[in-house]
C-alpha positions in Angstrom: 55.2 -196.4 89.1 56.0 -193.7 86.5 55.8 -190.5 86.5 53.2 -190.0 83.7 51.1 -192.9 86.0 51.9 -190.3 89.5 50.6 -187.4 88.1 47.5 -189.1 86.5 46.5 -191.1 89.6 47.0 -187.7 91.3 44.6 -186.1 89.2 42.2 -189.1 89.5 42.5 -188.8 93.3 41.7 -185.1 93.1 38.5 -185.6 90.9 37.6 -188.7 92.6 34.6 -187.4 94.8 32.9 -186.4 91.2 33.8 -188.9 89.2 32.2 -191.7 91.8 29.2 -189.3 92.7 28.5 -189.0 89.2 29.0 -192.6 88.2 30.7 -195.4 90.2 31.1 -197.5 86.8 32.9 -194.7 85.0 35.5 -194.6 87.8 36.2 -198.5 87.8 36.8 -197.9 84.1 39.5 -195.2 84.7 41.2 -197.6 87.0 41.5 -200.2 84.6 42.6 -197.6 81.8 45.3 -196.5 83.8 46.2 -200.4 84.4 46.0 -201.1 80.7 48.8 -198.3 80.4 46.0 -195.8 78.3 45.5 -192.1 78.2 42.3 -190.8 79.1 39.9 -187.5 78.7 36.8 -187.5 81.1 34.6 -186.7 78.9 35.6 -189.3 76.4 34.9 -192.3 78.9 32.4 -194.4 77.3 30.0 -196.4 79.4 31.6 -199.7 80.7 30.0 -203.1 79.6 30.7 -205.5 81.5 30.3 -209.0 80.2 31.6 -212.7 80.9 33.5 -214.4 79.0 34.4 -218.2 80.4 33.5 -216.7 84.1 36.3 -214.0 83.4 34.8 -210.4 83.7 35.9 -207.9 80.7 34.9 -204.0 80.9 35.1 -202.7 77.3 36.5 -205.4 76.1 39.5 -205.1 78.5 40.1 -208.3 81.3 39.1 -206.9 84.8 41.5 -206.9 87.0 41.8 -207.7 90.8 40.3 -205.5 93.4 41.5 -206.2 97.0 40.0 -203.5 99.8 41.8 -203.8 103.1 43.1 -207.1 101.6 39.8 -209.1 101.0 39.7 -209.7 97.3 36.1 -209.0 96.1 34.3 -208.0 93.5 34.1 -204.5 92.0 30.3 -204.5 92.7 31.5 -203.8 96.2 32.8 -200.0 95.2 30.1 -198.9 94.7 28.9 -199.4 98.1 31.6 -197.2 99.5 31.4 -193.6 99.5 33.8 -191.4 97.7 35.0 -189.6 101.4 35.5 -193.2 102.9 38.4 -194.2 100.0 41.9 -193.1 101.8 44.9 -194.6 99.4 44.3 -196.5 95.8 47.4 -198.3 94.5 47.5 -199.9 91.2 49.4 -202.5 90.5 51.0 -204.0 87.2 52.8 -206.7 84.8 55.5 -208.3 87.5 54.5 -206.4 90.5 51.3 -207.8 90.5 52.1 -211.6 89.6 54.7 -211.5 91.8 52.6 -211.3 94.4 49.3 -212.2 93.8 50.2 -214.9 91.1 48.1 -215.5 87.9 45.1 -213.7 90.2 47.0 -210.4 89.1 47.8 -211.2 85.5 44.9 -208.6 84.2 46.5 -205.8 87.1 45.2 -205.4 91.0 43.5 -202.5 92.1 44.3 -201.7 95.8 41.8 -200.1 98.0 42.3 -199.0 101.6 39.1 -197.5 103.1 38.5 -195.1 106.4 35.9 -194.0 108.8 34.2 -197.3 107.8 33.2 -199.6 111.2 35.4 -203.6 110.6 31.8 -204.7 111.4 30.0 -203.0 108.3 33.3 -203.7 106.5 33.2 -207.7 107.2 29.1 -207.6 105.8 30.4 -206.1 102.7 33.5 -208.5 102.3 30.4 -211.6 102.6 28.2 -209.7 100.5 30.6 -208.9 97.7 33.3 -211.5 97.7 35.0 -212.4 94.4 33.7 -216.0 94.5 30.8 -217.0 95.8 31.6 -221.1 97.2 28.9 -223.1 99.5 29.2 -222.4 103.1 29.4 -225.7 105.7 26.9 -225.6 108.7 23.7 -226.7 109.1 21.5 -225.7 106.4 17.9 -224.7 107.5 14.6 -223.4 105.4 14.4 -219.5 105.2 11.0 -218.2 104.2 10.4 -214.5 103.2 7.7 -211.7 101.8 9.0 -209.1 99.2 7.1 -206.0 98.4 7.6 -202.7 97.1 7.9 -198.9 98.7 4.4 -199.2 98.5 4.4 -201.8 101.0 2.5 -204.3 98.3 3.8 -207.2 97.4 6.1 -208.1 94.5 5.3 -211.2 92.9 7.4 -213.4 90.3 10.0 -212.3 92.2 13.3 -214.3 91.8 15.5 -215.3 95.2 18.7 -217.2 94.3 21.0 -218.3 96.6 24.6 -217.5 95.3 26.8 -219.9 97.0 24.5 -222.8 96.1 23.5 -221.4 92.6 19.4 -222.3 94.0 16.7 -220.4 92.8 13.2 -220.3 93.9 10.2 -217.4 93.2 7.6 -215.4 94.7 4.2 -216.3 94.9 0.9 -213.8 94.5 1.4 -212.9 98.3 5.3 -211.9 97.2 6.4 -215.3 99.7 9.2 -217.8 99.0 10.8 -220.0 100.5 14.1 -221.4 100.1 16.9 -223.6 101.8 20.1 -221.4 102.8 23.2 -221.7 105.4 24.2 -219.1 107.8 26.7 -216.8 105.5 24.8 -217.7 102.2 23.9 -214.4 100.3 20.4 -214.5 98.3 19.9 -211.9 95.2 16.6 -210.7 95.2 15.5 -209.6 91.7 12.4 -208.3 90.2 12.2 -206.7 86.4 10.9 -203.0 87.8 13.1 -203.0 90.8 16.4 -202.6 92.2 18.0 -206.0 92.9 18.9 -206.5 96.4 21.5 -208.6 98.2 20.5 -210.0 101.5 23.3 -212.0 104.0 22.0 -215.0 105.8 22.7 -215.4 109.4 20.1 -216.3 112.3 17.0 -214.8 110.9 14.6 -217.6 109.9 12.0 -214.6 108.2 12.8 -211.7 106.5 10.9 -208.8 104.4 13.1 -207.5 101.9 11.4 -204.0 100.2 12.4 -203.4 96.5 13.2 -199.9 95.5 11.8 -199.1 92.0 14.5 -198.8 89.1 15.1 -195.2 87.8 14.2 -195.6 84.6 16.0 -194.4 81.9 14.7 -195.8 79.0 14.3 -193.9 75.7 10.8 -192.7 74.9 9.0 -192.4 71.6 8.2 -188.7 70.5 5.5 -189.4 68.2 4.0 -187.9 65.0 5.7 -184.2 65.3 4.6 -182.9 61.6 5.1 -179.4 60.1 3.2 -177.0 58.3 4.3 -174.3 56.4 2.5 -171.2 55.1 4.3 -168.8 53.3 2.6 -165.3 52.1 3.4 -166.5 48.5 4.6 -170.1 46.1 8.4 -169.5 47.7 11.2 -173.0 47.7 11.9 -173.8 51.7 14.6 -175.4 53.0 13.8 -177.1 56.6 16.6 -178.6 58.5 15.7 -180.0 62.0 18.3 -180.8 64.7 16.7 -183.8 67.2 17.8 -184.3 70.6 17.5 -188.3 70.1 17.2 -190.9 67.6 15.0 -190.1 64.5 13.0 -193.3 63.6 10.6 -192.6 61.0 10.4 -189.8 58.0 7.7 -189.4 55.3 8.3 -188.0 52.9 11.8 -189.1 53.0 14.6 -186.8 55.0 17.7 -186.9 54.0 19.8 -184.6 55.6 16.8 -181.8 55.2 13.6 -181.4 53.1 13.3 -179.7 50.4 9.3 -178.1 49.5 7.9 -175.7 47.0 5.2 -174.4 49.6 2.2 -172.7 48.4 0.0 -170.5 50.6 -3.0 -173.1 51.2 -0.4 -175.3 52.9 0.1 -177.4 49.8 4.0 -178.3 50.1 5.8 -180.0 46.6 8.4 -182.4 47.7 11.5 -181.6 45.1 12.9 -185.0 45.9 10.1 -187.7 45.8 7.8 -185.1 43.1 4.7 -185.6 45.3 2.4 -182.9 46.9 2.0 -183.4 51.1 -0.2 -181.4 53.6 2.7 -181.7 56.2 5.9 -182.9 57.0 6.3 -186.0 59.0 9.3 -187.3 61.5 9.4 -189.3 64.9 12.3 -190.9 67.2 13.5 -191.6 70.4 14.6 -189.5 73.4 16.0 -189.9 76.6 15.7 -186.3 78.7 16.6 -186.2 82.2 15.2 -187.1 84.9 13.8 -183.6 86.1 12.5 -182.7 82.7 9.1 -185.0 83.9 9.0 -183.2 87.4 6.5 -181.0 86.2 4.6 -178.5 88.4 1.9 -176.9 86.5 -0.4 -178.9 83.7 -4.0 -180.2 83.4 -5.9 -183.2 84.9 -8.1 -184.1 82.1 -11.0 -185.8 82.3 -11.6 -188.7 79.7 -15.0 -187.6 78.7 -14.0 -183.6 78.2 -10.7 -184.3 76.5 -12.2 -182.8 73.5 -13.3 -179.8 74.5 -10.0 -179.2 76.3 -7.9 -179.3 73.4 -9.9 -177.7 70.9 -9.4 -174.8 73.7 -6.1 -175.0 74.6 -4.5 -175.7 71.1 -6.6 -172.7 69.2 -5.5 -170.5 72.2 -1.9 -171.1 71.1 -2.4 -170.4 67.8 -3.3 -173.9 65.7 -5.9 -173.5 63.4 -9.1 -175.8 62.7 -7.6 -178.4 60.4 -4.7 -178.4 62.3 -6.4 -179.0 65.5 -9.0 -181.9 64.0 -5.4 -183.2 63.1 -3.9 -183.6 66.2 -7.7 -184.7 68.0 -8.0 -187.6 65.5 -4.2 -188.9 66.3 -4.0 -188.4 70.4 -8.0 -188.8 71.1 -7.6 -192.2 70.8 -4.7 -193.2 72.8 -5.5 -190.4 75.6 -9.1 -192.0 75.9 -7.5 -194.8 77.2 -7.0 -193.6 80.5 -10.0 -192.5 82.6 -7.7 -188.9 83.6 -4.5 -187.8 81.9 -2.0 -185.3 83.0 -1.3 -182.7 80.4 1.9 -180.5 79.9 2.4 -178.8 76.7 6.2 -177.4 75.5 5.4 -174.7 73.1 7.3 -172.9 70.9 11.2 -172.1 72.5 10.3 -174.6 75.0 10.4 -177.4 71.9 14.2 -176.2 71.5 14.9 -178.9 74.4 13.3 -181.7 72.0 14.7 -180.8 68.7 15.6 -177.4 66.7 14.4 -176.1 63.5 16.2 -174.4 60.8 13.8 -173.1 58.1 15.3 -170.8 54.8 13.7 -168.5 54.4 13.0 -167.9 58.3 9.0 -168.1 59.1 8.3 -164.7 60.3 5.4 -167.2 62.8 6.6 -169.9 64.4 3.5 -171.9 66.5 5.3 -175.5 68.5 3.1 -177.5 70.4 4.9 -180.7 72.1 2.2 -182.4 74.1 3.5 -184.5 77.1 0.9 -187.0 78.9 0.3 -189.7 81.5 -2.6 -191.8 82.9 -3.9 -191.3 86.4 -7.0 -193.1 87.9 -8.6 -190.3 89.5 -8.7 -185.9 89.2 -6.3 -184.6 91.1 -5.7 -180.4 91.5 -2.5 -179.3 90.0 -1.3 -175.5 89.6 -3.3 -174.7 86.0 -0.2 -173.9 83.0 0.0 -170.9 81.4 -0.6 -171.2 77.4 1.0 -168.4 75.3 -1.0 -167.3 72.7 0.7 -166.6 69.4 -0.8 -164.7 66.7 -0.1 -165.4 62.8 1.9 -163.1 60.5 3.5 -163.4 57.3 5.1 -167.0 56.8 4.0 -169.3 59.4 5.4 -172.7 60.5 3.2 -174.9 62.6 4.4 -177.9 64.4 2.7 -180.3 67.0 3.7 -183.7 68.1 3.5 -185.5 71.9 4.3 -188.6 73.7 3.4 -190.3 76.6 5.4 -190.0 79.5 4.2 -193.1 81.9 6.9 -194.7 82.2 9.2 -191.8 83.4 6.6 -191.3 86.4 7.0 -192.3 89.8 3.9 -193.9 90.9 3.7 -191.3 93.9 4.9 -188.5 91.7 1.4 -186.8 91.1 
């Protein structure tokens, strides 16, 4: 190995703990970087893709190589089932040294793993659970029935069970049952689109329950309808610039790298671009915050029938006038009244910061934000009441308001 290679496997041995805690697939890519010969900065790791091309794996593009732990060849899934603490040696090798001995197996590279403090019992399930090839088993084969459900303990149904050394699939029923014929040693992937697929090993059990965990879900989510008004104390030419912490999707009028108004006090706003007169300013996108952005602890638990009264409150106590607030009433009212509760957290003003920035020439001397955050729930539940500032106007004032709904970054339990 070289010495450039030494010093950056050292380094990668040093970090390793974070770098797998972080993100197991960001750590296989390093090791087939530093295969592929590559220089690397950690923060410039791009997310792996993995895809198949003629049943040979690629990550980024680049042909996986071989990964042998404690000298079972298996597949990289498996690394992620090992934690950082338990890895004692990694060896890479390359080019001749790995044909040499491993034949055309090791044309892409082998990875070498040796593991410690890990039982040969657990070890040998994991070898059968992750093997590099899955092949049919001999011995008698034998019907396997089985119930999946979820943390809830209800079951999961449309399920799919396939058996990976015989390539059989089968489903679940309403009750979350299947059936399906297996050998001892077969290993059955248990998959369901809002859960975490499971991998169970076959061996004298002729029943099983196998409990799904729900998927974290990262998924982008659609701010909607954030518009802008803008009030100055006299017919002045703004310049409004807004810096989104997502994907902008949709502007009206047109923005193109800022908007340009001639506002007038009444709110009228002149678009210098498109040469037509709005009331507001218009933008939406996608976002993806983390996870403990949605652990709220304070909000509101809003009946379906007094949803109006509780934002005509709430959104005049932070400052939004009467047009303004029959704005935002006549957009939300309708997609909030379809849940019979909703859970209610507003960002306002610097609190917006975390969705997107604006940058307004001349500066508003009042700047009034109001992000509204919502999900369904089917029946009143006490939460700790949040505390609304209360902002009052002077001089040029910018007013903003805009909301999404935040079901699908809930927990079922979470409220």
């Amino acid at each position: 190995m070289e010495k450039k290679e030494k010093k950056v496997l050292l380094l990668l041995q040093l970090k390793m703990v974070n770098l797998i805690k972080n993100n197991m697939k960001h750590f296989i890519t390093i090791l087939v970087f530093l295969l592929m010969g590559k220089s690397f900065a950690q923060d410039s790791i791009a997310k792996p893709t993995v895809v198949k091309i003629r049943s040979q794996k690629t990550i980024n593009s680049i042909p996986a190589p071989l990964y042998i732990i404690n000298g079972h060849v298996v597949d990289s899934t498996l690394l992620q089932k090992i934690e950082p603490e338990n890895i004692e040696k990694i060896d890479i090798l390359k080019d001749e040294k790995a044909t040499s001995i491993y034949g055309t197996k090791g044309q892409n590279g082998v990875i070498l793993i040796t593991t410690k403090n890990i039982s040969d019992k657990k070890m040998e399930k994991f070898y059968k659970l992750h093997p590099a090839e899955y092949v049919q088993n001999t011995g008698k084969e034998f019907v396997l029935s089985g119930t999946i459900i979820d943390c809830e303990k209800l079951a999961i149904s449309k399920a799919t069970v396939t058996n990976l050394n015989t390539q059989e699939k089968v489903f679940s029923d309403s009750d979350g049952t299947f059936k399906i014929k297996v050998r001892k040693n077969d290993v059955l992937l248990v998959e369901s689109e809002s859960c975490i697929s499971q991998k169970i090993l076959v061996e004298k059990q002729k029943d099983i329950t196998v409990s799904l965990k729900a998927k974290q879900n990262n998924e982008v989510i659609l701010l909607k309808k954030p518009i802008l008004y803008l009030y100055p104390t006299q017919e002045t030419e703004v310049k409004i610039q807004f810096h989104f912490n997502g994907t902008l999707k949709t502007t009206f009028p047109k923005y193109d790298e800022n908007w340009k108004v001639i506002a007038s006090p009444n709110g009228q706003l002149y678009d210098t671009k498109t040469k037509r007169t709005y009331t507001s300013l218009f933008w939406d996108g996608e976002i993806e915050l983390p996870k403990s952005h949605y652990q709220y602890n304070e909000g509101f638990v809003v009946a379906k029938e007094n949803l109006t009264t509780f934002l005509i409150e709430k959104l005049e106590h932070i400052g939004l006038n009467h047009q303004e607030t029959n704005d935002f009433i006549q957009f939300w009212l309708p997609i909030l009244e379809q849940n019979q509760f909703n859970f209610i957290h507003f960002l306002v003003n610097d609190a917006c910061n975390e969705v997107a920035v604006n940058t307004v020439h001349p500066q508003p001397e009042t700047s009034i934000r109001v992000y509204m955050e919502f999900f369904g729930v089917n029946q009143f539940k006490s939460v700790p009441e949040q505390k609304l500032p209360k902002t009052k106007r002077k001089g040029f004032t910018l007013v903003e308001w805009g909301g999404t709904d935040v079901s699908q970054k809930i927990e079922k339990n979470e409220l």
